[in-house]
C-alpha positions as CSV (number, residue, x, y, z in Angstrom):
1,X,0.0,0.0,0.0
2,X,3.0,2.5,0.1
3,X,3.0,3.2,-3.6
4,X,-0.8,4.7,-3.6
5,X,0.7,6.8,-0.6
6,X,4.1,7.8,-1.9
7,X,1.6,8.5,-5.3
8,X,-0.7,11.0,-3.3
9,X,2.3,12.9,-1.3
10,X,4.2,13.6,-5.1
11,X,1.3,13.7,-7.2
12,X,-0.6,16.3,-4.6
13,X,1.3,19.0,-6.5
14,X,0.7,18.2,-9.5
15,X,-2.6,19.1,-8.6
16,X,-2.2,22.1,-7.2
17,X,-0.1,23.2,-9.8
18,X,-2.9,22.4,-12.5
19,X,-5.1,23.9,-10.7
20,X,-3.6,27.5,-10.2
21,X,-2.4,27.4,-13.7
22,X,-3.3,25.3,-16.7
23,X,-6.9,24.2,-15.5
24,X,-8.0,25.9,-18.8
25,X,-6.3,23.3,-20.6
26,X,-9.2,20.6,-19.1
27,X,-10.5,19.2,-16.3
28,X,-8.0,16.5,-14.2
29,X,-9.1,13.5,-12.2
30,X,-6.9,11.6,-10.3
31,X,-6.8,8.4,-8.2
32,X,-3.5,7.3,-6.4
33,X,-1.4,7.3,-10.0
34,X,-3.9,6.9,-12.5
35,X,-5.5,10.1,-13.7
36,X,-7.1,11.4,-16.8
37,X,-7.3,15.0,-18.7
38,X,-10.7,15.7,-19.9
39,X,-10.1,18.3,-22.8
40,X,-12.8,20.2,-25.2
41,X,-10.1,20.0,-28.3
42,X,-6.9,18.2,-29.4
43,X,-4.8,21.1,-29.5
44,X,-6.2,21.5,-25.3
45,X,-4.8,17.7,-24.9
46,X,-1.4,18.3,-26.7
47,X,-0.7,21.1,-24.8
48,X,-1.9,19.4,-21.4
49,X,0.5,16.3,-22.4
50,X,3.6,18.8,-22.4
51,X,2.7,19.7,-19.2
52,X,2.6,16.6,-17.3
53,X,5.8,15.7,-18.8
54,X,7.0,19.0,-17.3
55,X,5.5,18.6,-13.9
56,X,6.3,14.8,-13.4
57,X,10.0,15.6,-14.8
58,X,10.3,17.9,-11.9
59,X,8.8,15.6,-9.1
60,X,11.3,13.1,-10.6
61,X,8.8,10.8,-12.2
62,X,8.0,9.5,-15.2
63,X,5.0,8.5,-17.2
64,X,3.8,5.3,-18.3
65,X,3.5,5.3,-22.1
66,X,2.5,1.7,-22.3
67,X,-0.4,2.8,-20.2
68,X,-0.7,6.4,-21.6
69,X,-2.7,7.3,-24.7
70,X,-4.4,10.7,-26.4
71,X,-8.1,9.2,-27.1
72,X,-10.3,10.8,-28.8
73,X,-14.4,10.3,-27.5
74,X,-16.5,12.5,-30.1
75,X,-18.6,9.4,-31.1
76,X,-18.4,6.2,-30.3
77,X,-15.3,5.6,-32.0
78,X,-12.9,5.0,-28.9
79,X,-12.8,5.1,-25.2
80,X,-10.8,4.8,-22.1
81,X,-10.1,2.6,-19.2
82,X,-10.4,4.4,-15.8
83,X,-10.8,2.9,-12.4
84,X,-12.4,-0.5,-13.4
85,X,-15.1,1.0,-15.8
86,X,-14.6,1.4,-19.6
87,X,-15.8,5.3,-20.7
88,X,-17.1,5.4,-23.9
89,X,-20.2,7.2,-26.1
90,X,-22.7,5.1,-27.1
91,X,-25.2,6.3,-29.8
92,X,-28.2,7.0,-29.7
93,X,-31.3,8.0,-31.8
94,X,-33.9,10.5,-31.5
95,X,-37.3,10.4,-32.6
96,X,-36.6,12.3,-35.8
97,X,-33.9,9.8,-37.0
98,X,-30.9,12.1,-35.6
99,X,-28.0,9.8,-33.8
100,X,-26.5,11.9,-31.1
101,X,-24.1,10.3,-28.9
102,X,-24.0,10.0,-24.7
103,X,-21.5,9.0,-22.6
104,X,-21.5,5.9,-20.2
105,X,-19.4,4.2,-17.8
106,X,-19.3,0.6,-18.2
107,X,-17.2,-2.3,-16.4
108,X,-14.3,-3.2,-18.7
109,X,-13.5,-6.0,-20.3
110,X,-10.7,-7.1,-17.6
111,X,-13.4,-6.5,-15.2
112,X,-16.0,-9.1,-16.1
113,X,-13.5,-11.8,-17.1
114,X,-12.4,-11.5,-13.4
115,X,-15.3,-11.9,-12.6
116,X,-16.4,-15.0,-14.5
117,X,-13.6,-16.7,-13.2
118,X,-14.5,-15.7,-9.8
119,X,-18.0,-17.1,-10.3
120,X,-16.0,-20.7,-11.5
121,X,-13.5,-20.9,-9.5
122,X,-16.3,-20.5,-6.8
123,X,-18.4,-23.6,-8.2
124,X,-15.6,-26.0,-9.6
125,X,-14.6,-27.8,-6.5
126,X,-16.4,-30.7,-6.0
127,X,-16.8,-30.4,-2.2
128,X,-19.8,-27.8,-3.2
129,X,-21.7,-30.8,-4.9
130,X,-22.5,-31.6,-1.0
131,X,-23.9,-28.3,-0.3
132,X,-27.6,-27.6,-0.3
133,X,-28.2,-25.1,-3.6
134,X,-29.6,-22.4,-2.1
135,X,-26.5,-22.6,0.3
136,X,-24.5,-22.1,-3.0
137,X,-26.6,-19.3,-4.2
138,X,-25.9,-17.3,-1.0
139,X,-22.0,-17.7,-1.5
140,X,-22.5,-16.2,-4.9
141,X,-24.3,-13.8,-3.8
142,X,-21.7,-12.8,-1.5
143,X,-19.5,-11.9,-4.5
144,X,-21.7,-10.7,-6.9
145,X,-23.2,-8.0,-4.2
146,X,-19.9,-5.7,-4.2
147,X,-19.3,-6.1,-8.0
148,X,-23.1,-5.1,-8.9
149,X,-23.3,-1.9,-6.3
150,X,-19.8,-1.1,-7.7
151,X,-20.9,-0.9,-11.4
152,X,-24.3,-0.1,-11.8
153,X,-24.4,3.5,-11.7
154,X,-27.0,3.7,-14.6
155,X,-29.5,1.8,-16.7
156,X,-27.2,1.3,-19.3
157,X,-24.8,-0.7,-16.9
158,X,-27.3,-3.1,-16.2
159,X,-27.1,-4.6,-19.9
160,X,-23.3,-5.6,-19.2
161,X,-24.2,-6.9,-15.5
162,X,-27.1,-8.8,-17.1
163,X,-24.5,-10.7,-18.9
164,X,-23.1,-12.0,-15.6
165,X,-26.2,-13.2,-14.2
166,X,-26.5,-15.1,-17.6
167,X,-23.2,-16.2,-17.0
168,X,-24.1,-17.3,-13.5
169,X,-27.0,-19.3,-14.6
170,X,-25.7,-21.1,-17.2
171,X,-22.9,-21.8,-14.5
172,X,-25.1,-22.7,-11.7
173,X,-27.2,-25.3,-14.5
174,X,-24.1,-26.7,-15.0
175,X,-23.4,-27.4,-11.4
176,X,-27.1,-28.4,-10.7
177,X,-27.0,-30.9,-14.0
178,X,-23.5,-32.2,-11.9
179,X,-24.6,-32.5,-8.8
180,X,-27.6,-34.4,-9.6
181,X,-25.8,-36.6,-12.3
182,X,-27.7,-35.4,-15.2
183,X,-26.1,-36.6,-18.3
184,X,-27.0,-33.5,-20.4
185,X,-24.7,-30.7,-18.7
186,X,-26.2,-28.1,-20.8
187,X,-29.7,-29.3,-20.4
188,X,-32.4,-27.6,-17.8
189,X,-31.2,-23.9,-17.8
190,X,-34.8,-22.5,-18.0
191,X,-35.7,-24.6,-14.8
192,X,-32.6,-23.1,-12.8
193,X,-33.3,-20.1,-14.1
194,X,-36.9,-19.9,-13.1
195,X,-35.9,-21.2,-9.8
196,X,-32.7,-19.3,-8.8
197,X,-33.0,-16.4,-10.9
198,X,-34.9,-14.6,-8.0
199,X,-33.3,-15.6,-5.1
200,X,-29.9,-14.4,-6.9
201,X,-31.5,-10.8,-7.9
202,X,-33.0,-10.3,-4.3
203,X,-29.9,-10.9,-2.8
204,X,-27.4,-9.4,-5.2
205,X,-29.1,-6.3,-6.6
């Protein structure tokens, strides 16, 4: 945990420095090391770019070009990681016919395959065959509650978590099919669904 620390004590100028005199360039938000520019043209970002270098080169640090890209978010072109959540504009369509484009903040992609595996991992070992299913459910639940209140800051969010609780369904019919010795491991999702689908959005949402 010393980096995040040592990254607030330097970095804590940098934001005083933007601040006082290039917060015309574009807004900055920071967290520990990461941060981000937000700027209304590509001459703004440029210019902002220039002076990090400047800033960090004075604090003695350096920037992460692996990590560090100019991205540009008019449409829905591109987007950026930031803090778990993928920011991007999605389109979207007026009566009249006219796209216009909004931004959302959606888990990324790292994020749900974590996740996935968690919900695996969870139901692979075959000591849970002995446990009563609702007893599993809870235990998911467990994981999936922090993940959900995490990510769902909008409606739009809710069409990448509904992908989990697909994902946990089809995994939890897989483990039902198991642990009853069903031959067809794929077979019986709409009857797991019907029956735990409820108890996993009362307790998870």
């Amino acid at each position: 945990m010393i980096s995040p620390l040592l990254a607030n004590i330097y970095l804590n100028t940098m934001d005083k420095l933007w601040e006082k005199k290039f917060k015309h360039l574009g807004e900055l938000v920071r967290y520990a090391d990461d941060f981000v520019v937000m700027c209304k043209t590509k001459k703004q970002a440029l210019e902002s770019i220039q002076v990090i270098r400047s800033i960090m080169g004075r604090l003695d640090l350096s920037i992460n070009r692996d990590k560090s890209r100019l991205v540009n978010i008019w449409n829905d072109t591109d987007g950026f990681d930031f803090l778990g959540f993928h920011n991007r504009k999605f389109p979207r369509r007026k009566k009249g016919g006219k796209t216009f484009y909004v931004m959302w903040h959606i888990p990324k992609k790292g994020a749900m395959k974590k996740m996935r595996a968690k919900i695996k991992a969870y139901l692979e070992p075959r000591k849970r065959l002995y446990m009563d299913i609702q007893e599993v459910v809870k235990g998911l639940n467990k994981k999936l509650h922090g993940f959900k209140n995490y990510y769902l800051l909008s409606s739009f969010s809710k069409r990448w978590l509904n992908r989990i609780d697909w994902y946990v369904i089809e995994r939890l019919n897989l483990f039902n099919n198991k642990k009853r010795n069903k031959r067809k491991k794929h077979g019986n999702v709409n009857e797991v669904r019907k029956e735990m689908g409820p108890i996993l959005v009362k307790l998870a949402s």
